[in-house]
C-alpha positions in Angstrom: -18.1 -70.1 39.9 -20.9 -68.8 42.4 -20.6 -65.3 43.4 -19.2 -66.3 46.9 -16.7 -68.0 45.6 -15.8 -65.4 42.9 -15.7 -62.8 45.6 -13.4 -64.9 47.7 -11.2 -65.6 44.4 -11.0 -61.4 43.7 -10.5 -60.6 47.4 -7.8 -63.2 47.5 -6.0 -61.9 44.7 -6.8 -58.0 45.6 -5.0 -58.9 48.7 -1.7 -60.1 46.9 -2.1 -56.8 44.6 -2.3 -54.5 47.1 0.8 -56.0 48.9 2.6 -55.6 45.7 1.5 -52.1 45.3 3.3 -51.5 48.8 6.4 -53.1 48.2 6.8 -51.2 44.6 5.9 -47.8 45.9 9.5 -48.2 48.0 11.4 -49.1 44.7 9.5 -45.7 43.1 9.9 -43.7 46.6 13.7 -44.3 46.6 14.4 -43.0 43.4 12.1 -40.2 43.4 13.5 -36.7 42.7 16.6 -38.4 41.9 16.3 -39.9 38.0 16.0 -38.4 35.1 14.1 -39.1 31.8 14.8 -40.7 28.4 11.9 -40.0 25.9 10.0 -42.0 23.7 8.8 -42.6 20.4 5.5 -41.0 21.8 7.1 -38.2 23.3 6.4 -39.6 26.6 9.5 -40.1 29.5 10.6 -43.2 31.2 12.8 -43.7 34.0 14.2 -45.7 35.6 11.9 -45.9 38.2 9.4 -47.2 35.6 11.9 -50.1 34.6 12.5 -51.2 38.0 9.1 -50.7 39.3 7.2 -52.7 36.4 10.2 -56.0 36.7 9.1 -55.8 40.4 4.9 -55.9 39.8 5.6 -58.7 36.6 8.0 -60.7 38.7 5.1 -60.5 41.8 2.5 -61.5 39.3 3.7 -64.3 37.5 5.1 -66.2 40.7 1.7 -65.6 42.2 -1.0 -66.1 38.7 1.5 -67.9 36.8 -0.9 -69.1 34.1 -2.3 -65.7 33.4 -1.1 -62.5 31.0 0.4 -59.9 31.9 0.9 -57.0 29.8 3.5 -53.9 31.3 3.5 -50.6 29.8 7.4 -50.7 29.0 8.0 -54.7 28.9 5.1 -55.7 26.4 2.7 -58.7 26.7 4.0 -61.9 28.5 1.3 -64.1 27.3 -0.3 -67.2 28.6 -3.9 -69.2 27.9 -5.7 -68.0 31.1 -9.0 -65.9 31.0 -7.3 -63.4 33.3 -4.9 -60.9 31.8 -3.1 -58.1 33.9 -2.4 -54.7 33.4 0.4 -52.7 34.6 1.5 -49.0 34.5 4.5 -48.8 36.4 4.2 -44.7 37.2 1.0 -43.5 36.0 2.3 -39.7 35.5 5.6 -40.6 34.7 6.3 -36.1 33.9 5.0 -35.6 37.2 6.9 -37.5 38.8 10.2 -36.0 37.3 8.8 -32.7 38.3 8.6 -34.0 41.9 4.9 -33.4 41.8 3.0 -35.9 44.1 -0.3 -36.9 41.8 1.7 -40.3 40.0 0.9 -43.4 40.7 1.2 -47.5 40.5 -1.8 -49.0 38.6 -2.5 -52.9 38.6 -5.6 -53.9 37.0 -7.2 -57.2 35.8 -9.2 -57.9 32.7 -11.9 -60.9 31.8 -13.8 -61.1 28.4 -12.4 -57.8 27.4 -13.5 -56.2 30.9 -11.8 -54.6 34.0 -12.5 -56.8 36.7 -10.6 -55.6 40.0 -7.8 -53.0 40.3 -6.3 -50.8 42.5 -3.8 -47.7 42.1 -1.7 -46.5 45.0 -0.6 -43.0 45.0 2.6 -43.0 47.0 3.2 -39.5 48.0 0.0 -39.4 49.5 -0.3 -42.5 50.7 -3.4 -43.3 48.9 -4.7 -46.7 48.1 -7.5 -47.3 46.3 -8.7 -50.7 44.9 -12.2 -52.7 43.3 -13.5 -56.0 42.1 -16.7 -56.6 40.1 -19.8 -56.9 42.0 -17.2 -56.5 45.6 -17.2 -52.9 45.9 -14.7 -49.8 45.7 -12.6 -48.7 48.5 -10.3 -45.7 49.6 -7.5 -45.7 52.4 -5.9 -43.0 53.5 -3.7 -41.5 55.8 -5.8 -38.4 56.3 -9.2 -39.9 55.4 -9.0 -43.9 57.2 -10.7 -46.3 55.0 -13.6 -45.0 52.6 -16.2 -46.7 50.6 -16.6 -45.1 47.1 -20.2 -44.7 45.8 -20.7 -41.6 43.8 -24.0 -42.1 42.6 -25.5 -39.3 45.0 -21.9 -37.3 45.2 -23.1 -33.3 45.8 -21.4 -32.0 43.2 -22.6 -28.6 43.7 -20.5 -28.5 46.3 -17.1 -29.5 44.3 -17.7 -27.0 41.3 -18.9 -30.1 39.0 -15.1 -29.9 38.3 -13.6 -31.2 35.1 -10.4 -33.4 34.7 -8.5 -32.7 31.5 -4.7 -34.5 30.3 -2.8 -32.0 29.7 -2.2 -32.2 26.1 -6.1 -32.1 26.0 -6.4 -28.4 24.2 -4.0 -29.2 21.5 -7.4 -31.9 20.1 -10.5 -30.1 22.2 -12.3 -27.1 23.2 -14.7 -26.9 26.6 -17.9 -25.5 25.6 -18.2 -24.8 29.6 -17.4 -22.6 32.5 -16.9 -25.0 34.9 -13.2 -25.0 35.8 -10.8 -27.5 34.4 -7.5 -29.1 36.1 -5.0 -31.5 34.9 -3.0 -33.2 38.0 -0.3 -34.7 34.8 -1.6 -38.2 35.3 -4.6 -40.5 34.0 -5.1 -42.6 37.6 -5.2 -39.2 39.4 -7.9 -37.7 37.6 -10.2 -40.7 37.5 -9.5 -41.2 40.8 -10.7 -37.9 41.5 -13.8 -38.9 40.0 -14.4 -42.1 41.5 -14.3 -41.0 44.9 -16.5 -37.7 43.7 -14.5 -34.9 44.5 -14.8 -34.1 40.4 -17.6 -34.5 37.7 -15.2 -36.0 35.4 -12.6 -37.2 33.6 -11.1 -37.2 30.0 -8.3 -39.4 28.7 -6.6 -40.5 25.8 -4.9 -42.8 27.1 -3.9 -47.1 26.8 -5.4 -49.9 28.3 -2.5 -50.4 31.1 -3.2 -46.3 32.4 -7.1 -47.0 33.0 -7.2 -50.6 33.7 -6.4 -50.3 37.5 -9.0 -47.3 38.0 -12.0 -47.9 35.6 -13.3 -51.2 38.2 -12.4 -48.6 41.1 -14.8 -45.9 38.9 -17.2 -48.4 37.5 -17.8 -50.1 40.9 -18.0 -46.6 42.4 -21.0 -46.2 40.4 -19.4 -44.2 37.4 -19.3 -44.5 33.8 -17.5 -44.7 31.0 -17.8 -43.6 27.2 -16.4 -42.8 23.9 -16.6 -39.5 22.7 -17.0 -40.8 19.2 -20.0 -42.9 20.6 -18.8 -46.1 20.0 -18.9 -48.9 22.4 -16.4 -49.0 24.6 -13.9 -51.7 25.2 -10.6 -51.7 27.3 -8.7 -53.8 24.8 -9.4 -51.4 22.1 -6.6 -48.7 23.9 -4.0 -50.7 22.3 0.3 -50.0 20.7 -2.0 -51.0 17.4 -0.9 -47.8 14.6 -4.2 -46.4 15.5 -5.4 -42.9 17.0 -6.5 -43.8 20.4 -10.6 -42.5 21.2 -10.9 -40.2 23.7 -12.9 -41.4 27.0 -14.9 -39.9 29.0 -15.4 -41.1 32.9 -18.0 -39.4 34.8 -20.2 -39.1 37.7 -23.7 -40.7 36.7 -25.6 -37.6 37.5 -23.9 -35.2 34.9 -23.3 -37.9 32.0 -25.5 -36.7 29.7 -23.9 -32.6 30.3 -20.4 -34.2 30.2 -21.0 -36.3 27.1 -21.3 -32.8 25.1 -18.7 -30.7 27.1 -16.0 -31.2 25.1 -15.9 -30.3 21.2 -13.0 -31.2 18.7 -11.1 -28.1 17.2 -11.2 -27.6 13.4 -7.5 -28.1 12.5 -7.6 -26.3 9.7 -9.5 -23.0 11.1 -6.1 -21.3 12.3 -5.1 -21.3 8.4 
């Protein structure tokens, strides 16, 4: 496929995405501030917003790419032989959305040869859209800011604290060897988003492949990048349900990779005995 015709085929199928992203925010919108949660196995919530919000995005997805995966956070893999495989989190910040906070969002990405291809995360409260495909460029639209295009490789950081992003579970695993002042907004898509757009230095998550598969192309064709603590390569499909301790990833600006990459030091468990 030439590179005009791949852009066509990813603008094409951003724009049925982005559609989607519209019409699900409504089902998540109408039920906000009125659900509660059950918790899981990984002491995470779900709602019932999640259920109906993720049936929605599958149900838009398969009549649209009906050869290709799709994998949802809370319905598993619905698997079929194309390339293309998507990758939904139905409310990104599913805690913050029972605490009627407004960073949560709906994350759509795709993936090819084990690589986030286009995506785009829409932050309802906020009305925030922000979407990417490979080699097609990253984009922001916004109620209070119109439409944006995201490059981050010349961000003044200076000028935003060279804040750091942090889950909020992250001190019961890490310690910041830094003064620089850390936030957690209580979702994954928020804080990389944050990043991509360069109103922060970076991100950490620990998170699966359906909570960063929608942001890392917005990031990545931003100009950010993305790492393993641990310092092995990177791949999406390795955040997997697979009885393994997820890695911890890092998503950055460019300009303070190398700072970021050492930011952030394990605690001893055992040097509280």
């Amino acid at each position: 496929m030439c590179e005009q015709s791949l852009t066509n085929f990813y603008t094409k199928r951003l724009e049925i995405v982005k559609r989607t992203l519209s019409e699900a925010a409504e089902i998540a919108m109408r039920l906000f501030g009125k659900v509660s949660g059950t918790g899981k196995n990984d002491g995470t919530f779900v709602t019932q917003a999640d259920g109906e919000v993720e049936r929605y995005i599958l149900q838009k997805l398969q009549e649209n790419f009906p050869e290709d995966t799709v994998v949802g956070e809370e319905t598993g893999v619905h698997e079929h032989a194309s390339p293309y495989m998507w990758s939904v989190d139905p409310i990104d910040g599913t805690a913050a959305y029972l605490c009627r906070m407004p960073f949560w969002g709906i994350s759509v990405g795709m993936i090819k040869d084990g690589l986030p291809v286009l995506g785009a995360v829409y932050l309802p409260v906020l009305d925030e859209l922000y979407y990417a495909a490979d080699k097609c460029g990253a984009y922001m639209e916004s109620k209070i800011w119109g439409l944006q295009k995201l490059d981050i490789r010349e961000a003044d950081l200076s000028q935003k604290e060279h804040l750091i992003l942090i889950p909020s579970t992250f001190h019961h695993n890490y310690v910041l060897s830094s003064k620089r002042k850390a936030r957690s907004l209580g979702s994954c898509v928020a804080n990389a988003l944050m990043v991509a757009r360069g109103d922060a230095s970076c991100a950490f998550a620990n998170s699966y492949h359906w909570d960063l598969a929608g942001c890392l192309s917005i990031l990545l064709e931003a100009g950010g990048c993305v790492r393993r603590l641990d310092g092995k390569d990177f791949r999406i499909l390795d955040l997997q349900k697979n009885g393994q301790p997820k890695p911890t990833v890092l998503l950055s600006n460019p300009q303070d990779l190398e700072i970021n990459l050492n930011v952030a030091k394990p605690i001893q468990k055992d040097r509280f005995i």
